[in-house]
N, C-alpha and C positions, 0 to 999 in steps of 0.2 A: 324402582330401577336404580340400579348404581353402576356408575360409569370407572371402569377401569381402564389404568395407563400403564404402561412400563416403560421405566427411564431407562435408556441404555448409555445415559452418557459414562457411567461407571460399570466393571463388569467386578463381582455377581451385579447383576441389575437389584432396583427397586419398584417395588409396588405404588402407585399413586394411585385414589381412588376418591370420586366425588358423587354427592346423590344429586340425583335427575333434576329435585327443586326443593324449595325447605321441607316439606312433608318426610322426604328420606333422610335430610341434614339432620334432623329428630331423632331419627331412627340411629346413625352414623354417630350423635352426639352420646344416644344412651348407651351404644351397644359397640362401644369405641374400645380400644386394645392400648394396657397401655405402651405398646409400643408408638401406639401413631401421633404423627404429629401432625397438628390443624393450621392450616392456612388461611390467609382471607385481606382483602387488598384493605387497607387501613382507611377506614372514614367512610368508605363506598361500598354502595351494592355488588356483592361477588357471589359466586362459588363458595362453601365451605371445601376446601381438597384438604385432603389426609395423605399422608407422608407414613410407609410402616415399613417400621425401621426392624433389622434384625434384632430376636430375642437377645435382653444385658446391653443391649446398645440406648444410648443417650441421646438429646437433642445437640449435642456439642459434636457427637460421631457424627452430623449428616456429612458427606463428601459435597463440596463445593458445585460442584457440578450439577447434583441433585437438587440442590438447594435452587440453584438458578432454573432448572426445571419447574418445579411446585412453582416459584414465582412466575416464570413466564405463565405456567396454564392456568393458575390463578386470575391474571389480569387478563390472559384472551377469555376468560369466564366473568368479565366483570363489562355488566353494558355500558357504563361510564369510565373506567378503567383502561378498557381495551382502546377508547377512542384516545386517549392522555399517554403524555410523557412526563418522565420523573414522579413514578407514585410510589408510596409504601406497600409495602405485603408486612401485615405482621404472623410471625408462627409463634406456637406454643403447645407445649406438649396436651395428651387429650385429659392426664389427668387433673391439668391445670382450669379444665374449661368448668363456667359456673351457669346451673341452670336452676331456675326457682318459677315458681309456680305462677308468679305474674308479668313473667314474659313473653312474648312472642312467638308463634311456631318460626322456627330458625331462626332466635337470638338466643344469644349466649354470651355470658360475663368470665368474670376469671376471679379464682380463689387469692393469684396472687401477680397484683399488675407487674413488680419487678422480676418475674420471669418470661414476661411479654417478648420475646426480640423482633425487631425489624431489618429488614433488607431492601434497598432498594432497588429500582426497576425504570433504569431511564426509558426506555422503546422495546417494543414488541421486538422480538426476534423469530423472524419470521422461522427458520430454518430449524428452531428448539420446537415453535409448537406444532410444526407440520411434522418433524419427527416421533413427536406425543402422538400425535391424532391418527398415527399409521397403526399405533400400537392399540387403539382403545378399543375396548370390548364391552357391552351393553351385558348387563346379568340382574337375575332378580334373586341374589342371595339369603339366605337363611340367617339374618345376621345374630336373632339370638341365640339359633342354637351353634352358629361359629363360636360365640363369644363363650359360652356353657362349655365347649370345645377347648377351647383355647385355656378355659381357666381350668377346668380338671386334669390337662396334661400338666399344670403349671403343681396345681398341686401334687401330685402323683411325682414331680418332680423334687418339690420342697419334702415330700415321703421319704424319698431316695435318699436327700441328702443326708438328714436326719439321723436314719438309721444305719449310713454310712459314718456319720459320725461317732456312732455310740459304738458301733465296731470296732472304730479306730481306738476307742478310747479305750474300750476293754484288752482290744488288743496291748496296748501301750502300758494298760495297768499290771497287765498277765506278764509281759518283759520285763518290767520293774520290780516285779515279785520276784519271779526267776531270777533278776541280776542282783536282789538283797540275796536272795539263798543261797546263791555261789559265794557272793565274798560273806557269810559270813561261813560256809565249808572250807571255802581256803584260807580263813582266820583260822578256823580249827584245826587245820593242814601243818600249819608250820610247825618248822620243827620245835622253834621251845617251848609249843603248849602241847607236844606231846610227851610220853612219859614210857620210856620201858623195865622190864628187871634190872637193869643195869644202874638204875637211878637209888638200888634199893627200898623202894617203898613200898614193895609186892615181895620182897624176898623172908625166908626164914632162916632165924637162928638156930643155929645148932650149938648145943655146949660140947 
């Protein structure tokens, strides 16, 4: 089961989205989008929540607003967290997360700790997660074959571009032809590479 949220503190809204207990955080870790961005209160037992950003958007695009979102429902999802003030949430994008065979169901490392960011989180605000918890929806997703989804529209996309290019290019190659073969006709246009009777060089003698 995976639990979904929507932020509306920004409109277009965003997707938040967390699994039931580590068993789907597994599932959330392998079969992750790399739009989304993973959340998780820093040092303490949490929630893994995912942040999914629109496609070509970045972790630096999330809207402020959003960002304090994932943080607040992160820490009301942390049993040591939610009771504390002033704690860290660190995010990081999902292609960042590191998982290897002798760790834990629901841990997870990082390829690259300087991409790590932290935000803080002095107190619950009561009013951000009651707004979350209006919006959440219980589903039992298909998450591989979203992802299978996800990545074949991506490519069929990278197709397009592609073959958009080589269009362009020919196009571009086919006006450059065309604009050599005018100027050198209108080289051949001018008047004094052309020649008529008058020039005598076509004409005959008569004695």
């Amino acid at each position: 089961m995976v639990f979904y949220f929507t932020s509306t503190a920004v409109n277009p809204h965003y997707i938040i989205y967390m699994g039931k207990d580590k068993y789907e955080n597994e599932d959330l870790i392998k079969y992750g989008w790399p739009e989304d961005i993973w959340f998780h209160v820093d040092k303490l037992s949490s929630a893994h929540v995912y942040l999914r950003l629109p496609q070509g958007h970045a972790i630096e695009d999330i809207p402020p607003e959003v960002l304090i979102d994932c943080a607040q429902l992160v820490k009301n999802n942390s049993i040591q967290g939610c009771k504390m003030n002033n704690i860290n949430v660190v995010y990081t994008s999902w292609a960042n997360l590191k998982k290897t065979g002798d760790m834990d169901v629901g841990q997870i490392g990082f390829f690259r700790q300087k991409e790590v960011k932290i935000v803080a989180v002095d107190k619950k605000v009561n009013e951000i997660v009651n707004r979350l918890e209006k919006t959440k929806e219980e589903r039992f997703p298909d998450l591989a074959a979203e992802k299978e989804s996800r990545d074949r529209e991506e490519r069929n996309e990278k197709k397009a571009q592609v073959q958009e290019q080589r269009k362009k290019e020919k196009d571009d190659q086919r006006m450059r032809k065309e604009m050599d073969e005018l100027k050198c006709y209108t080289s051949l246009m001018k008047d004094e590479n052309m020649q008529t009777n008058e020039d005598g060089n076509d004409s005959d003698d008569f004695m």
